[in-house]
C-alpha positions in Angstrom: 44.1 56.1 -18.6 41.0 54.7 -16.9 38.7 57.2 -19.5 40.5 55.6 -22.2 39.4 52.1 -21.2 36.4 53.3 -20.7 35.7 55.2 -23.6 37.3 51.5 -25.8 34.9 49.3 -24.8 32.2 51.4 -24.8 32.9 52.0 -28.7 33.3 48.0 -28.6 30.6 46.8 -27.2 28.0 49.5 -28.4 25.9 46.6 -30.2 25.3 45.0 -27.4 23.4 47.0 -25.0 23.0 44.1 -21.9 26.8 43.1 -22.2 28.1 46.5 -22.1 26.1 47.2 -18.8 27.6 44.2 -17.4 31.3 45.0 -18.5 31.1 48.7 -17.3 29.9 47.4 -13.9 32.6 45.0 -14.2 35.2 48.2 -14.9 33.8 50.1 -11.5 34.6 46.8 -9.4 38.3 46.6 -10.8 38.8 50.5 -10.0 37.7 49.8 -7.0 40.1 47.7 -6.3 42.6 49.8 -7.6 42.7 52.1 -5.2 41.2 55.1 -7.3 40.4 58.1 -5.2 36.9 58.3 -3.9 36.5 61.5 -5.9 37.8 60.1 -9.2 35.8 56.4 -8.3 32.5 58.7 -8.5 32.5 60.2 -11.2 33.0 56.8 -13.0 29.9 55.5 -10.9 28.1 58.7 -12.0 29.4 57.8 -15.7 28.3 53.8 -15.3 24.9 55.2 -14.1 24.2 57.0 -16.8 25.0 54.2 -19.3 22.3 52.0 -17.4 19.7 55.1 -18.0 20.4 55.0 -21.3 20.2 51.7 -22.0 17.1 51.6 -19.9 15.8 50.8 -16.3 13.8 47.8 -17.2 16.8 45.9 -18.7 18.9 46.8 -15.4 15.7 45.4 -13.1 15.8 42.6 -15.0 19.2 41.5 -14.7 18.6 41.8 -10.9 15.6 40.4 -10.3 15.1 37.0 -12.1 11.9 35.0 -12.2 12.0 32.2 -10.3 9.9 28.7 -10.7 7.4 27.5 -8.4 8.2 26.1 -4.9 6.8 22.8 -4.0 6.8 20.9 -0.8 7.3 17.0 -0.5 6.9 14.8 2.1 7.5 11.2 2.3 6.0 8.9 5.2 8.0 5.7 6.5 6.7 2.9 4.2 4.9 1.4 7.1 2.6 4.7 8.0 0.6 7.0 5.3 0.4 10.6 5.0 -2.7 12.3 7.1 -3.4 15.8 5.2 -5.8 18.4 7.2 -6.9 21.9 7.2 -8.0 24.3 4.5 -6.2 25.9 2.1 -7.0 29.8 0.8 -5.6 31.8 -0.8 -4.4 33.7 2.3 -2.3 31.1 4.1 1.3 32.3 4.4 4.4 30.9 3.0 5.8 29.3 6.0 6.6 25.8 6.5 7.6 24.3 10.0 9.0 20.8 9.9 9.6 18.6 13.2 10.5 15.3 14.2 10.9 14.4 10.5 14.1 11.8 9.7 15.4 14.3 6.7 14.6 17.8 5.5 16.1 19.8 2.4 15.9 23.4 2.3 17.0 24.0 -1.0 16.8 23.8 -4.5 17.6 21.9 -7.1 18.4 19.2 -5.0 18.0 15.2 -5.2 17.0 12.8 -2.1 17.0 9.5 -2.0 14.9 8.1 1.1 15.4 4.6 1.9 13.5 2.7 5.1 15.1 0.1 6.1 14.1 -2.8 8.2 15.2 -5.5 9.7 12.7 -8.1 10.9 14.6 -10.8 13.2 11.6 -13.4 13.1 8.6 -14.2 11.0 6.2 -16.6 12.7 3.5 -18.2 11.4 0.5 -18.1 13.5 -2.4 -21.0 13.5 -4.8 -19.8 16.3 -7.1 -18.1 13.9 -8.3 -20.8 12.2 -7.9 -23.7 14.9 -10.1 -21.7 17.3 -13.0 -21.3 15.2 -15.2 -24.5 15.0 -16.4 -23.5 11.6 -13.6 -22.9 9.6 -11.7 -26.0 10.9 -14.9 -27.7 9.5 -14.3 -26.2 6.2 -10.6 -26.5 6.0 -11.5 -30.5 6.4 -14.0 -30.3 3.9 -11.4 -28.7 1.5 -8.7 -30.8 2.3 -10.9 -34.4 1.6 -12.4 -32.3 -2.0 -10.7 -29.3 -2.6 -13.4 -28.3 -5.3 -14.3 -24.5 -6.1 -17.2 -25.0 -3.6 -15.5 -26.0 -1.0 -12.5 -23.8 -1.6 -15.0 -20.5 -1.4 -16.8 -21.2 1.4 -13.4 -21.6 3.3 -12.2 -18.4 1.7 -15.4 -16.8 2.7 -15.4 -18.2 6.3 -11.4 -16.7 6.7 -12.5 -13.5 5.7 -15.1 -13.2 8.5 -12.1 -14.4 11.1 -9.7 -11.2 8.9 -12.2 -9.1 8.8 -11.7 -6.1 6.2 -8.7 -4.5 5.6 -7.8 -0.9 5.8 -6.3 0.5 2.6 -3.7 1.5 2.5 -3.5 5.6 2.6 -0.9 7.5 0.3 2.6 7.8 1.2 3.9 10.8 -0.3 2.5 14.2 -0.5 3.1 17.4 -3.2 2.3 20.9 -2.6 2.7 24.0 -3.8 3.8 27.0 -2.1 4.0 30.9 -2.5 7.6 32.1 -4.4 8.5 33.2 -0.6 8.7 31.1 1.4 10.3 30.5 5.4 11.1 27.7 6.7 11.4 26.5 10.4 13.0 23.0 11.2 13.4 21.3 14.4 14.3 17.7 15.8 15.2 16.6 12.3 18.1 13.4 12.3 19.2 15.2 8.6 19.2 19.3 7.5 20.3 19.9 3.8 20.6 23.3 2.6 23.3 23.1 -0.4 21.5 24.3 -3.3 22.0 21.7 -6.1 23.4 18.7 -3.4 22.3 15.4 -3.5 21.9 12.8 -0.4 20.9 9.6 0.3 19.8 8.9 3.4 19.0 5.7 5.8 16.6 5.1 8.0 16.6 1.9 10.1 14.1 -0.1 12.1 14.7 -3.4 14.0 11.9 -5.6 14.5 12.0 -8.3 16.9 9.4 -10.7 15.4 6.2 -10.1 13.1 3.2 -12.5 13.5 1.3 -13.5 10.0 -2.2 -15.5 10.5 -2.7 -18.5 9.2 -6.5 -17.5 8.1 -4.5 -14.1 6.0 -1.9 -16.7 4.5 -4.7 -18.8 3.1 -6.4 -15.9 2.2 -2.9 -14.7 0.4 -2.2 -17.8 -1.3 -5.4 -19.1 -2.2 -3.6 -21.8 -4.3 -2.2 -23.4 -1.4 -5.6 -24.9 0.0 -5.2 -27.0 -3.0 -1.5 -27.7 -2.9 -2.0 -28.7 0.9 -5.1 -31.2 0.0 -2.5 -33.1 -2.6 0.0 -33.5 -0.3 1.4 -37.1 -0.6 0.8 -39.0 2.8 3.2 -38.6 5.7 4.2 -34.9 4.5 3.4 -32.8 7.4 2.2 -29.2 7.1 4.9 -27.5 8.2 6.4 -27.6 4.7 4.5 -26.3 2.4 2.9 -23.5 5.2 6.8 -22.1 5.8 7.6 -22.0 2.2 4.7 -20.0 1.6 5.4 -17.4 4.5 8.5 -17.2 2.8 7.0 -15.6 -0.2 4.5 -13.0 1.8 5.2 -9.7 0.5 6.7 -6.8 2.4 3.5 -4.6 3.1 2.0 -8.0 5.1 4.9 -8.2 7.1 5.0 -4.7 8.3 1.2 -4.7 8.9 1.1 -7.8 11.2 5.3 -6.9 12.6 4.9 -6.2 16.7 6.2 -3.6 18.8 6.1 -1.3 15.5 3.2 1.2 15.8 1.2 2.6 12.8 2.9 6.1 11.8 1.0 9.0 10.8 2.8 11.3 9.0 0.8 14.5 9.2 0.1 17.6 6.9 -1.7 20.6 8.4 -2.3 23.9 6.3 -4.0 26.6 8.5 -3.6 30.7 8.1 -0.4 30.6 9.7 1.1 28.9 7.3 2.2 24.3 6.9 3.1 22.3 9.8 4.9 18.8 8.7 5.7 16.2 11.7 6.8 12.5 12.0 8.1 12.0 8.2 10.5 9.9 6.6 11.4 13.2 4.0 10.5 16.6 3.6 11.9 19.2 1.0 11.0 22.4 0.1 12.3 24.3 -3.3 12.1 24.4 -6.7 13.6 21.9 -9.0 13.9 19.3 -6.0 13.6 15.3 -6.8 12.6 13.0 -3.6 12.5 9.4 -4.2 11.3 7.4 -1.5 12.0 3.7 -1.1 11.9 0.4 1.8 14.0 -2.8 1.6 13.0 -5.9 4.5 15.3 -8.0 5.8 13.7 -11.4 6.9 15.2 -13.6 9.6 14.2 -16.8 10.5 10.7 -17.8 9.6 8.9 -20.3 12.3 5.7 -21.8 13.6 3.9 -20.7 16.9 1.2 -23.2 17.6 1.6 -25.7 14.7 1.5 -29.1 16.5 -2.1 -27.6 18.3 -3.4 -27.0 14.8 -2.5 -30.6 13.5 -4.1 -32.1 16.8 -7.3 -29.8 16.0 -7.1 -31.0 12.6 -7.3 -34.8 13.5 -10.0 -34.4 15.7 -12.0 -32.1 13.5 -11.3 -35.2 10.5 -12.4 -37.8 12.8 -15.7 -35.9 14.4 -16.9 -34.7 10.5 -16.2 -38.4 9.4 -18.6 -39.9 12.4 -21.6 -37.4 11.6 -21.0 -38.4 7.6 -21.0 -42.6 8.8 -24.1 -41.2 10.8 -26.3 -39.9 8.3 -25.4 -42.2 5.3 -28.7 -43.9 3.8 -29.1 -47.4 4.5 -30.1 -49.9 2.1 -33.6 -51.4 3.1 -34.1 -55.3 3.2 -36.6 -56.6 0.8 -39.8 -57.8 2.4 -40.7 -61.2 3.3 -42.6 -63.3 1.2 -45.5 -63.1 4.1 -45.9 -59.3 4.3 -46.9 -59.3 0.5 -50.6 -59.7 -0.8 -51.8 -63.0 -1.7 -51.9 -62.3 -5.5 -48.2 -62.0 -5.1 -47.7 -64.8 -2.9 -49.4 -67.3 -5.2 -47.2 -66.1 -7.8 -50.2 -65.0 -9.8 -49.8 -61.7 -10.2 -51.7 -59.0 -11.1 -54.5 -60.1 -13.7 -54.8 -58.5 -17.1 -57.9 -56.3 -18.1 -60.8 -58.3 -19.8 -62.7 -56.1 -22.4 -66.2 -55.1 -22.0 -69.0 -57.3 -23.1 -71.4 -54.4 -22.7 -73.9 -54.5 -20.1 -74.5 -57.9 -18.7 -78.4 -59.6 -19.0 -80.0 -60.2 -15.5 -81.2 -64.2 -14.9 -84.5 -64.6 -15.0 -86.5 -66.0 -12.0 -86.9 -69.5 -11.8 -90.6 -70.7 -11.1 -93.9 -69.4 -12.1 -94.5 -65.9 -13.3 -96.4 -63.5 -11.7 -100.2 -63.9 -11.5 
């Protein structure tokens, strides 16, 4: 009964050479299950195998072995740290990738991660030693607040960024690379391991942040319209206002930047012969087909002042010592002279006499008494 089977689909599928591979393997596996006697179950497998010769090797090694896309790595730092990449790559290193003390890892492929850092920053204070302990720039803040003209404005711009100093750029957060079709991987001290082919996750990560300390001189700098808006203020508004709103609109980067007891994190990268070593990253996946999206929210608390009242009293005094030197070195009107001091032309009221024209040259008297002998 079996050889009749056999013999029907054969003449049924004998167009299609691939398909009637795969349904005579598919026939073995059912008489296996069967219970067939061993004998009987080899001669079929002897029968099946010399269908698959027929039909060719290359179409059975195909079916088996399928080609597979490129593997890539991904890593994602925190979104306050950057990614550090080191080592050389040739064309030797091995496919192995070791992975520690990273927040999630996916082994797979196929796969979607969604990364999010999220933070929670329990007070933002706003910090005015900067700029009231450097004689300089409280002159210029004056200056700018009495004539808030482009002048003035850029040479207090120019003095805050001597008391900044320049900032680091920011280095790359997220890193691709590609790796040999096989690849190991070795993972350890990770908070999340995915290995589901096709799975998707989202994952949190979350830092608390006692307090995070922005200076005044990188606010100004920040908000450079706010010199202005603080010159115009109407009198009796104080500067707490208009300095808290602004902190309030300070963007997320600054925050983390200046935010205490949150060290800089350096996600690093390093390729040698033996293969990649990932450590201290928000995400890592390795696989073909893989999407990582990596994203931060902040939470602010309550925003506040450090040394405000210091600054306002460093303020007045600055106003009143700039306003003394200006009374100092005013010109003075001179008084006229007295009528005394001036020469006697102008004291008689005559004046200055106008120019007689020339007579030509004037004839010499002559002598008086008898001429010469």
């Amino acid at each position: 009964m079996a050889a009749v089977e056999l013999d029907d689909f054969v003449t049924s599928y004998r167009d299609s050479p691939a398909l009637l591979l795969a349904v005579a393997r598919a026939f073995v596996a059912v008489l296996d299950e069967a219970d067939v006697p061993h004998d009987r179950l080899c001669q079929i497998e002897s029968l099946v195998e010399a269908l698959a010769a027929h039909l060719g090797a290359a179409l059975a090694v195909e079916e088996r072995v399928a080609p597979q896309p490129p593997k890539w790595l991904d890593v994602a730092s925190p979104a306050h740290g950057h990614v550090n990449v080191s080592g050389v790559l040739t064309a030797f290193s091995k496919g192995h990738v070791t992975t520690a003390d990273s927040a999630t890892v996916v082994t797979a492929n196929n796969c979607t991660l969604e990364a999010e850092d999220h933070y929670h920053v329990r007070r933002v204070s706003l910090d005015c030693r900067s700029l009231y302990e450097d004689t300089k720039a409280m002159a210029a803040f004056v200056r700018a607040m009495h004539d808030p003209s482009p002048d003035n404005t850029a040479q207090l711009l120019a003095r805050l960024e001597g008391i900044i100093g320049p900032r680091r750029p920011v280095g790359p957060q997220q890193y691709r690379h590609r790796l040999p079709a096989a690849v190991a991987t070795h993972t350890a001290r990770a908070a999340v391991v995915a290995m589901g082919t096709g799975s998707t996750a989202h994952t949190e990560t979350n830092y608390h942040i006692r307090e995070t300390v922005v200076p005044l001189a990188e606010l100004l700098l920040l908000r450079p319209d706010l010199i202005a808006a603080l010159a115009v203020r109407r009198d009796g508004d104080t500067l707490a206002g208009p300095l808290l709103a602004a902190l309030g609109t300070v963007e997320d980067p600054v925050l983390l930047r200046n935010a205490r007891s949150l060290p800089s994190v350096g996600t690093s990268v390093s390729h040698s012969l033996g293969g990649t070593r990932v450590r201290l990253a928000s995400a890592v996946m390795v696989g073909y087909g893989n999407t990582l999206t990596a994203t931060s929210t902040v939470k602010r608390g309550q925003l506040g002042h450090t040394n405000l009242n210091r600054f306002d009293r460093t303020l007045a005094k600055s106003s009143k010592a700039q306003r003394e030197r200006a009374k100092l070195h005013s010109p003075q009107t001179a008084p006229f002279p007295r009528r005394a001091s001036m020469p006697d032309d102008f004291s008689r009221g005559r004046g200055p006499q106008p120019c007689q024209p020339d007579k030509g040259p004037k004839r010499r008297p002559r002598p008086s008494g008898p001429g010469p002998i």
